[in-house]
C-alpha positions in Angstrom: 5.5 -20.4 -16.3 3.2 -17.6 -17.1 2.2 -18.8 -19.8 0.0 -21.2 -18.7 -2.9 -21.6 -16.5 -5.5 -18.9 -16.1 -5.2 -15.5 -15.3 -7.5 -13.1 -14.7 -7.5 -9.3 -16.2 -9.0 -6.5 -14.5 -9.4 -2.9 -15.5 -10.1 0.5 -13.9 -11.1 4.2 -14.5 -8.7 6.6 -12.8 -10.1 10.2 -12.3 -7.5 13.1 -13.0 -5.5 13.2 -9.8 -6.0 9.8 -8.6 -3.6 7.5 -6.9 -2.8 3.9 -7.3 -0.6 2.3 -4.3 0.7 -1.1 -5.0 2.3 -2.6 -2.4 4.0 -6.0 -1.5 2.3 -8.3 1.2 4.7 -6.9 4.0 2.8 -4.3 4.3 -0.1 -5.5 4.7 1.3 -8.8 7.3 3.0 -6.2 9.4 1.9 -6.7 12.8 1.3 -5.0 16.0 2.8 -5.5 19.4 -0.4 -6.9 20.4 0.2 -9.0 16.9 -2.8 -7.2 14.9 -1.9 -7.1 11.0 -1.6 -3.5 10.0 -5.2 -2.0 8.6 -3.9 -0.3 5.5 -7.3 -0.3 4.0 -8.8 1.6 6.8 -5.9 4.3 7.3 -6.3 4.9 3.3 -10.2 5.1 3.5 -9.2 8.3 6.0 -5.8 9.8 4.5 -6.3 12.6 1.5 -2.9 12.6 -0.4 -2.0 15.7 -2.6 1.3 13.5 -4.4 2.6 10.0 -4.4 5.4 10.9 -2.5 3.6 12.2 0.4 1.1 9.0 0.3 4.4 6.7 0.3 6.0 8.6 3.2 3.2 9.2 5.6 2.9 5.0 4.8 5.9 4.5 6.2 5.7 6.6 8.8 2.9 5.3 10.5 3.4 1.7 9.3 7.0 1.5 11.3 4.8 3.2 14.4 2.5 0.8 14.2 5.2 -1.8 14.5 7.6 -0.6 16.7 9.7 -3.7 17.2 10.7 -3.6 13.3 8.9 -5.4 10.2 8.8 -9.1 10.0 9.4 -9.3 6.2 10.8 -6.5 3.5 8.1 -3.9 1.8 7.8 -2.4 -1.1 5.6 0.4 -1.8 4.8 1.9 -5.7 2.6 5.1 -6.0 1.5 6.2 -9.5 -0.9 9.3 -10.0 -2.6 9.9 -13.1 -1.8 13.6 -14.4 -3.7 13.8 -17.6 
């Protein structure tokens, strides 16, 4: 129930151009051969995106490299840019 219990809101500034990912924990838990949970923070601290679309692709691309015996759990990515 949503309803109850407390919740806790948080809100932020998004420059013109900016992009929010959201993303579901199997993105984040998917692991390595060598069983290291993928680093999303760090790849996106070094990746420049013109569009969502090319954030959410190049995501994908190097998440299913970076676990190249398949994803232990389902993903789901969500990119929203602010345009004005």
């Amino acid at each position: 129930d949503l309803g109850r219990g407390g919740h806790h809101v948080d809100s932020y500034d998004l420059a013109l151009g900016d992009i929010l990912l959201l993303y579901t924990d199997g993105v984040i838990e998917a692991r390595n051969v060598e069983g290291a949970f993928y680093p999303l923070a760090d790849r996106l601290a070094y990746w420049t995106r013109d569009t969502p679309a090319v954030l959410l692709e190049d995501v994908r691309i190097d998440l299913t490299r970076y676990s190249p015996t398949g994803l232990g759990d389902d993903i789901a990515m969500v990119a929203l840019q602010r345009v004005a």
